[in-house]
N, C-alpha and C positions, 0 to 999 in steps of 0.2 A: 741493829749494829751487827755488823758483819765478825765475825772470828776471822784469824790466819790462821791458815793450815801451819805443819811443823818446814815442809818445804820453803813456803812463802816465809818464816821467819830466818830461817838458813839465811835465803836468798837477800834477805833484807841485812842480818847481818855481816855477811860477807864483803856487801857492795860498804857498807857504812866502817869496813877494816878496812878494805882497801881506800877508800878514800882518805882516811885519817892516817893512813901512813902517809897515802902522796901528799896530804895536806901539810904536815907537821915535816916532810921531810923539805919539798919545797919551800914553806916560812923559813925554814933553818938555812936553806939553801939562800934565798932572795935575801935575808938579815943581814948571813954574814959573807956577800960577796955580790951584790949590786948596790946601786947607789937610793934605795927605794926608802922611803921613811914613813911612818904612820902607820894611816889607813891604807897603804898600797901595797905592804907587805904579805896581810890576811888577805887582801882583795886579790892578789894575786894569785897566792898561794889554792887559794878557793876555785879562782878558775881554772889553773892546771890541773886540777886533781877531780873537778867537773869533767874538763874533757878526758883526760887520760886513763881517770877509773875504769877498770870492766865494769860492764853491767850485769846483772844478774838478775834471773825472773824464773817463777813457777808458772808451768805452765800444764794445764788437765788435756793429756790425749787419751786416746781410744787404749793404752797401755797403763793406763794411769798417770798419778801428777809426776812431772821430772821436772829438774832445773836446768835451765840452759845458762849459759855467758855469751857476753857477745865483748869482743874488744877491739879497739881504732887499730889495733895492730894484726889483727888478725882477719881473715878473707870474712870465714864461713861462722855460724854461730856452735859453739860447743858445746855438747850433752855432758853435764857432769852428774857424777857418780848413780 
């Protein structure tokens, strides 16, 4: 059984915040202002916030571990901190 480094948990929680905003803002959004009912609200809500999340990952180079982002919105992938 493999350990996460402290990067790789960052990187893990970051992406699982960003998602649960766009998740929970979206539901709120698709409730109360389209005509969606049930099971199509969460389902929805799920795959907006699938495609639109950044992503995030740890990755080991020759300087050591860093984290990058990558987002639909942006060209290039970006070194954070």
């Amino acid at each position: 059984l493999k350990t996460m480094t402290k990067l790789q948990v960052r990187a893990f929680l970051y992406q699982m915040g960003c998602f649960a905003i766009l998740f929970i803002s979206v539901r709120y959004l698709a409730e109360r202002y389209t005509g969606l009912t049930g099971f199509w609200i969460p389902m929805t809500a799920f795959m907006v916030g699938t495609i639109l999340a950044p992503k995030f990952k740890s990755i080991k180079t020759n300087d050591g571990e860093k984290l990058y982002m990558r987002w639909i919105f942006m060209k290039e992938v970006k070194e954070i901190g």
